[in-house]
NUDO-447989 format. One record per residue (C-alpha): residue number from 1; x negated, y, z. Coordinates in steps of 0.001 Angstrom, whole numbers, m for minus. Layout:
! residues N
(rec NUM, (X, Y, Z))
...
This chain:
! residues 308
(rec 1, (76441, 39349, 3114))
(rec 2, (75618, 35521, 2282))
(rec 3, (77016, 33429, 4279))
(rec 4, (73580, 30787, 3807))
(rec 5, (72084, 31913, 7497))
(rec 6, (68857, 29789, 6634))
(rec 7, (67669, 30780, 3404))
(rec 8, (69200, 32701, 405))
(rec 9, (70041, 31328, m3487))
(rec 10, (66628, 31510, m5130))
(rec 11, (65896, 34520, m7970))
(rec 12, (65468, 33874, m11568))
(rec 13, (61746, 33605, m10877))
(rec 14, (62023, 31291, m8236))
(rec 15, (64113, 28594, m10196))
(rec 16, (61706, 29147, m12834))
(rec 17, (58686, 28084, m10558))
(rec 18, (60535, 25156, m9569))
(rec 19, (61375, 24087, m12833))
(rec 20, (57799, 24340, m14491))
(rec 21, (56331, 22457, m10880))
(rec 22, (59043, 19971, m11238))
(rec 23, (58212, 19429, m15026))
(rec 24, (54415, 19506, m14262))
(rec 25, (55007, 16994, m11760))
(rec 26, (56825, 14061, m13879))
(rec 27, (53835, 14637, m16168))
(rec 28, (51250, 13986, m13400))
(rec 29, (53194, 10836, m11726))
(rec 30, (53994, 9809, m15907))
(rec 31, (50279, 9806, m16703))
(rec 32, (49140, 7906, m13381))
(rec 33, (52198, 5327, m14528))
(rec 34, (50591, 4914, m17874))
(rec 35, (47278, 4259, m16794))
(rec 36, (47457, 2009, m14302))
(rec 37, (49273, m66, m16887))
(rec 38, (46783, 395, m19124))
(rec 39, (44076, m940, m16823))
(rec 40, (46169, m3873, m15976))
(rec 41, (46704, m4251, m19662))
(rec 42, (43119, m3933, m20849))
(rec 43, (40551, m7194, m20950))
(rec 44, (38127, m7507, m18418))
(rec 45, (34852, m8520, m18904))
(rec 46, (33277, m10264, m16025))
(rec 47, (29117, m10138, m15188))
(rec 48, (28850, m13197, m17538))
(rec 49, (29780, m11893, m20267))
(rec 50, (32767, m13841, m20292))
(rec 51, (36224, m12239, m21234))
(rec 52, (39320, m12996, m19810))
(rec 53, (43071, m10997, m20811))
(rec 54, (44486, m8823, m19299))
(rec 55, (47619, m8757, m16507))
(rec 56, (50029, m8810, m18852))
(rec 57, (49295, m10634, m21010))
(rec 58, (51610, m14025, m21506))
(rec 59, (48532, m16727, m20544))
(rec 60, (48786, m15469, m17296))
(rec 61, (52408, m15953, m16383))
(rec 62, (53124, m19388, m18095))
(rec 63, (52672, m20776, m14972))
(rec 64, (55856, m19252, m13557))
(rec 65, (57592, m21929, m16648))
(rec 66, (56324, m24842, m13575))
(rec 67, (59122, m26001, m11937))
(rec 68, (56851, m27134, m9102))
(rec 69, (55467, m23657, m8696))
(rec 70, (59346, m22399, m7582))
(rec 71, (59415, m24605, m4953))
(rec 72, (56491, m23743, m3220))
(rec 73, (57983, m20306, m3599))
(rec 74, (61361, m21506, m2152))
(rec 75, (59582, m23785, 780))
(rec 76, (57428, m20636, 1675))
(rec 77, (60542, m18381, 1849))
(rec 78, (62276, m21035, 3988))
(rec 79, (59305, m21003, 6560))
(rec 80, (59445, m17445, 6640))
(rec 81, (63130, m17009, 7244))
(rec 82, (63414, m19970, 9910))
(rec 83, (60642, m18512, 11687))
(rec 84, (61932, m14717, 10941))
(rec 85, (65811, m16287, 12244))
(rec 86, (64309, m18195, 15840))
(rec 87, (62039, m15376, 16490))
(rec 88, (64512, m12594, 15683))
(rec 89, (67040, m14536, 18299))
(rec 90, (63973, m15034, 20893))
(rec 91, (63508, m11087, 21032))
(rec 92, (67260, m9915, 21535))
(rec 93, (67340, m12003, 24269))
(rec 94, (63361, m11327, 25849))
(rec 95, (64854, m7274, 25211))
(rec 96, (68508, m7846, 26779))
(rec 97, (66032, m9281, 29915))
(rec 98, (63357, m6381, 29776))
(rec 99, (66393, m3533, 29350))
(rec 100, (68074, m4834, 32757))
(rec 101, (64845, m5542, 34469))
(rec 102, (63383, m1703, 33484))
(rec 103, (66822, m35, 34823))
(rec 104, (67219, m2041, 37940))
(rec 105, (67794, m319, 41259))
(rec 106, (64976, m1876, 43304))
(rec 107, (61710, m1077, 42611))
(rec 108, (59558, m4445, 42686))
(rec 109, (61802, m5657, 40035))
(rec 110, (61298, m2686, 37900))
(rec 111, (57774, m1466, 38105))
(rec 112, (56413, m5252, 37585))
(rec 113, (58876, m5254, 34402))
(rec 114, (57247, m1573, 33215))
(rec 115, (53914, m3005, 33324))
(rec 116, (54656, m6497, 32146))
(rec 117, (56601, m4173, 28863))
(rec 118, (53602, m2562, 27776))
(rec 119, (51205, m4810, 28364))
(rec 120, (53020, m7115, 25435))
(rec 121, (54376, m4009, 23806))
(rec 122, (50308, m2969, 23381))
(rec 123, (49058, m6147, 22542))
(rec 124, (48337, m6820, 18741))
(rec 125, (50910, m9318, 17371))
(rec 126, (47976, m11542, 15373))
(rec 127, (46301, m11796, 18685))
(rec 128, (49435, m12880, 20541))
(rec 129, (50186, m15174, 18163))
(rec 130, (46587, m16608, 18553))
(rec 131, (46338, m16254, 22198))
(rec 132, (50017, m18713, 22551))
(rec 133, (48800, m21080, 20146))
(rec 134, (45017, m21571, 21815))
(rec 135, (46469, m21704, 25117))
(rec 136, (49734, m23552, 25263))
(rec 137, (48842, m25651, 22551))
(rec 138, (52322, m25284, 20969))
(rec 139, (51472, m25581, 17300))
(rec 140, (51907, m23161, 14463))
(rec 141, (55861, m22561, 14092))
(rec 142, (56242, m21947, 17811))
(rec 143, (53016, m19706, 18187))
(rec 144, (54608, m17620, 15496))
(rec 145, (57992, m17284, 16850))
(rec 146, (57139, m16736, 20405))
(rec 147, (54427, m14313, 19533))
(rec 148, (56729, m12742, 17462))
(rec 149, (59383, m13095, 19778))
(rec 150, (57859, m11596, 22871))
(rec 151, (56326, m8098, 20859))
(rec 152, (59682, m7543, 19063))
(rec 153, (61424, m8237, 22422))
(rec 154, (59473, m5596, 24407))
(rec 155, (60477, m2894, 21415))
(rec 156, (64198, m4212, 21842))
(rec 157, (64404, m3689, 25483))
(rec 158, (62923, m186, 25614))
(rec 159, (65114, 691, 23005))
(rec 160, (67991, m897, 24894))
(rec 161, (67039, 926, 28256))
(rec 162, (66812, 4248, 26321))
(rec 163, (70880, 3525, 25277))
(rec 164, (71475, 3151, 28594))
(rec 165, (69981, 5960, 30060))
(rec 166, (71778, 8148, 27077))
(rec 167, (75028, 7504, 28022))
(rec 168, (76808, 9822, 30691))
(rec 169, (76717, 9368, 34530))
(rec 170, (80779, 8618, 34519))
(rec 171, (80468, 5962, 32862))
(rec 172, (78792, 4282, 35750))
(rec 173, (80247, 6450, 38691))
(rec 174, (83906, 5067, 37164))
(rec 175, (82679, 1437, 37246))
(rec 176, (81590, 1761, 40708))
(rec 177, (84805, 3767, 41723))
(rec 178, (87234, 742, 40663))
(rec 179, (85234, m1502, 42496))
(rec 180, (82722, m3050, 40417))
(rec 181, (79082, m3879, 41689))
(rec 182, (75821, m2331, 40165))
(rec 183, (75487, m5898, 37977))
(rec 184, (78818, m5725, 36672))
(rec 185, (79081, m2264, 35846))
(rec 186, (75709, m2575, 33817))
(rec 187, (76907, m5760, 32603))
(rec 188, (80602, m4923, 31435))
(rec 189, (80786, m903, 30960))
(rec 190, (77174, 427, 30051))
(rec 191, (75328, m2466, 28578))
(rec 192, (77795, m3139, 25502))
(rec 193, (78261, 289, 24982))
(rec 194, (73979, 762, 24929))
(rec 195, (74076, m2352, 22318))
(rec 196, (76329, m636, 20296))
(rec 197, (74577, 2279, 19843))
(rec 198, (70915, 858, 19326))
(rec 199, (72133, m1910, 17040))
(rec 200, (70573, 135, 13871))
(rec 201, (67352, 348, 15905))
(rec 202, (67392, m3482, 16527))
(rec 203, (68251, m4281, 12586))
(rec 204, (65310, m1847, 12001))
(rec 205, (63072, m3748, 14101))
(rec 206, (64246, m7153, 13005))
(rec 207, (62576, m5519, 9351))
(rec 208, (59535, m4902, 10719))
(rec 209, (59536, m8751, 12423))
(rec 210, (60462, m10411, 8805))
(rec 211, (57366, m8645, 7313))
(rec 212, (54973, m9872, 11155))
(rec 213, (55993, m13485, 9627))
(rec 214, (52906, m13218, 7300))
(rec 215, (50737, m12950, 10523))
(rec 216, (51123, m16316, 11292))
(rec 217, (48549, m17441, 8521))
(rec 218, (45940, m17458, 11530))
(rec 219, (47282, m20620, 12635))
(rec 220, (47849, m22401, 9693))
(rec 221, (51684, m21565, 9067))
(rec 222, (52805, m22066, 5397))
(rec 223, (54797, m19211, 5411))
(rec 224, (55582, m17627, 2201))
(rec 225, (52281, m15727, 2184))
(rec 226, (50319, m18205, 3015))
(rec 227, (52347, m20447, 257))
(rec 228, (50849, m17560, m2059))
(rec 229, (47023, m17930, m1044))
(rec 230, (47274, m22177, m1260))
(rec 231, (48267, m22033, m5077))
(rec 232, (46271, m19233, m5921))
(rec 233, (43631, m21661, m4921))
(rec 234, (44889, m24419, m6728))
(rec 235, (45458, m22896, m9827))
(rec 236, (42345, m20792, m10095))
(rec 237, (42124, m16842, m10584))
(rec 238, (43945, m16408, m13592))
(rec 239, (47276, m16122, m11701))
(rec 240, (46383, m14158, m8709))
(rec 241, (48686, m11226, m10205))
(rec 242, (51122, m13572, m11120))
(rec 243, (50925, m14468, m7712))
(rec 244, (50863, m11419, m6161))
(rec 245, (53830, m9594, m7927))
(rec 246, (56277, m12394, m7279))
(rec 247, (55700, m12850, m3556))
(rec 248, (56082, m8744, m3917))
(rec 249, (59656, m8740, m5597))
(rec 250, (60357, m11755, m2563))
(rec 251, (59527, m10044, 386))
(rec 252, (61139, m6484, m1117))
(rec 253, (64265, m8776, m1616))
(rec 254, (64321, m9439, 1833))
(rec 255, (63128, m6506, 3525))
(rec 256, (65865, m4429, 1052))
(rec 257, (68756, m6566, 2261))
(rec 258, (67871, m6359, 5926))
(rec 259, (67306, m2643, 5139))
(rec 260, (70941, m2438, 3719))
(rec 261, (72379, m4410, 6373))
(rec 262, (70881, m1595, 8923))
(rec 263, (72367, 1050, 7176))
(rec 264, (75675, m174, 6918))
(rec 265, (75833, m1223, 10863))
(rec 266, (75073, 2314, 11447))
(rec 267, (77332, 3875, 9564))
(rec 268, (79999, 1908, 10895))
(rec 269, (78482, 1973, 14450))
(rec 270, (77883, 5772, 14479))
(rec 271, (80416, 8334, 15657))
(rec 272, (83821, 8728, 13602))
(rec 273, (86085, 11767, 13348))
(rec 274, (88260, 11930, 15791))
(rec 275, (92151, 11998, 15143))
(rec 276, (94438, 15083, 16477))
(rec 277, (97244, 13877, 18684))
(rec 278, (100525, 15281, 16959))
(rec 279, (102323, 17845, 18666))
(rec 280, (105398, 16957, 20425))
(rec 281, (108462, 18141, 18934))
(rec 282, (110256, 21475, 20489))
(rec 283, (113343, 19851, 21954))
(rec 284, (110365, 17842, 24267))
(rec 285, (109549, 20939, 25609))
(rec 286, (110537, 23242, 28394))
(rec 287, (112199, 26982, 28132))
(rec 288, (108614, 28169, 28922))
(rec 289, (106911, 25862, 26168))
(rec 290, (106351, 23346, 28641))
(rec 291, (106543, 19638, 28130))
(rec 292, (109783, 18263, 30538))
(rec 293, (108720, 15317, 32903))
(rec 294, (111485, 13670, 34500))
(rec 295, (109847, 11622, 37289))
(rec 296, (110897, 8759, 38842))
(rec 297, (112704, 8526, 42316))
(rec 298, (111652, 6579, 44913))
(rec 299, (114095, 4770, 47495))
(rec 300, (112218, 6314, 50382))
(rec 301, (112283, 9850, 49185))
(rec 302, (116375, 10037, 48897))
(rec 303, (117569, 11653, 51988))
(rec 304, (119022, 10326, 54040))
(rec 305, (122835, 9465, 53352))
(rec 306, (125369, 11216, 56004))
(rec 307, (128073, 9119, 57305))
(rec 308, (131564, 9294, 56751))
């Protein structure tokens, strides 16, 4: 009998399916490969009459030899990670609020919280961003990072509530039992332990926030994108590409490392083996193969001492 309860080792013709679709395959994703570097590669002909080369070809990236050109790069990936850093600190703390607001004992604190949660949670960041510039007139880098701040926040503290709700009753019933208030117990026994476990979630989100940065072109930020767009304009068409794949490579830099980052938090913040306790040697042990406890004496449970 196999001992695979799912599925069985495939037959001769089975493995031989899978090798001539797996073979069939490479050539399909091989020949999309080729042409869409071909039709980068090839000239274009514009409704002129007027020929200009193709992607690749080196006219087209001798700008990237500009010294000057770098440093817009590195200014725009500056603006991007000091508004990706405030806004990123903004929502841990907006979702450490919303998390002890949505799991609060008395109701008028958490219903208002629920509905105050999705109403940011639903709204469009680009329109957020927007609606805090118009209105509070705060300028660009601050619409941007409390825009960003309050969406990502929202996400953080459901998240955050869900940890908290996932861990077991005890935890809370034993915080209460030794004394400790509601507050506290949330506070010092459930809320680090919630923290803990979402932390991959969070580092996920925080992803997802570095790449919202680029909304902030609708009021005027020069973050990196927007960096991209003002010297594709000043240096004309010919290095839109150019352009293009470099702010590409950036941004998968970044989203890659935050990515990594993520992964490693939850492998070491995910559940480890546990260790066996060793077993206590025999001469521990009673005549029945039970462990001898000598216990302590008190003063008031001697007997009483007869006189003399």
């Amino acid at each position: 009998m196999s001992l695979s309860v799912l599925y069985d080792a495939p037959g001769p013709k089975a493995r031989r399916r899978s090798l001539i679709g797996s073979i069939v395959g490479i050539i399909l994703i091989a020949a999309l490969f080729w042409w869409v570097i071909a039709t980068l590669a090839a000239p274009r002909v514009s409704a002129n009459g007027a020929e200009t080369p193709g992607m690749f070809d080196p006219s087209r990236w001798d700008v990237l030899a500009n010294p000057l050109v770098w440093e817009r790069f590195a200014g725009g990936v500056g603006a991007t990670l000091l508004m990706a850093g405030a806004a990123a600190v903004l929502a841990i703390v907006i979702g450490i609020g919303f998390s002890f607001a949505r799991t609060a004992t008395t109701r008028w604190i958490r219903i208002p919280a629920a509905i105050t949660l999705e109403f940011f949670r639903g709204m469009p960041v680009l329109l957020m961003i927007f609606f805090v510039f118009l209105v509070f007139s705060t300028g660009a880098y601050w619409a941007g990072v409390i825009g960003l701040g309050v969406y990502n926040g929202a996400i953080i503290g459901e998240a955050l509530r869900a940890g908290i709700l996932s861990l077991p009753r005890g935890q809370r019933e034993a915080g209460l039992v030794i004394g400790l208030s509601t507050t506290k117990t949330r506070m010092i026994i459930e809320f680090p332990q919630a923290f803990r476990q979402m932390l991959p979630i969070i580092l996920a989100q925080m992803v997802v926030l570095l790449k919202d940065t680029s909304l902030a072109y609708v009021v005027a930020y020069d973050e990196l994108s927007r960096t991209i767009q003002n010297m594709q304009k000043a240096l004309g068409n010919n290095y839109v590409f150019t352009l293009f794949i470099v702010g590409l490579v950036i941004y998968l830099a970044l989203n890659l490392s935050l990515s990594w980052i993520a992964r490693a938090v939850a492998k070491r913040s995910g559940p480890k083996a546990g260790t066996l306790t060793p077993a206590a040697p025999l001469s521990a042990l009673g005549a029945e193969g039970t462990r001898a406890i000598t216990l302590p004496v008190l003063e008031r449970d001697r007997p009483p001492r007869r006189p003399d």
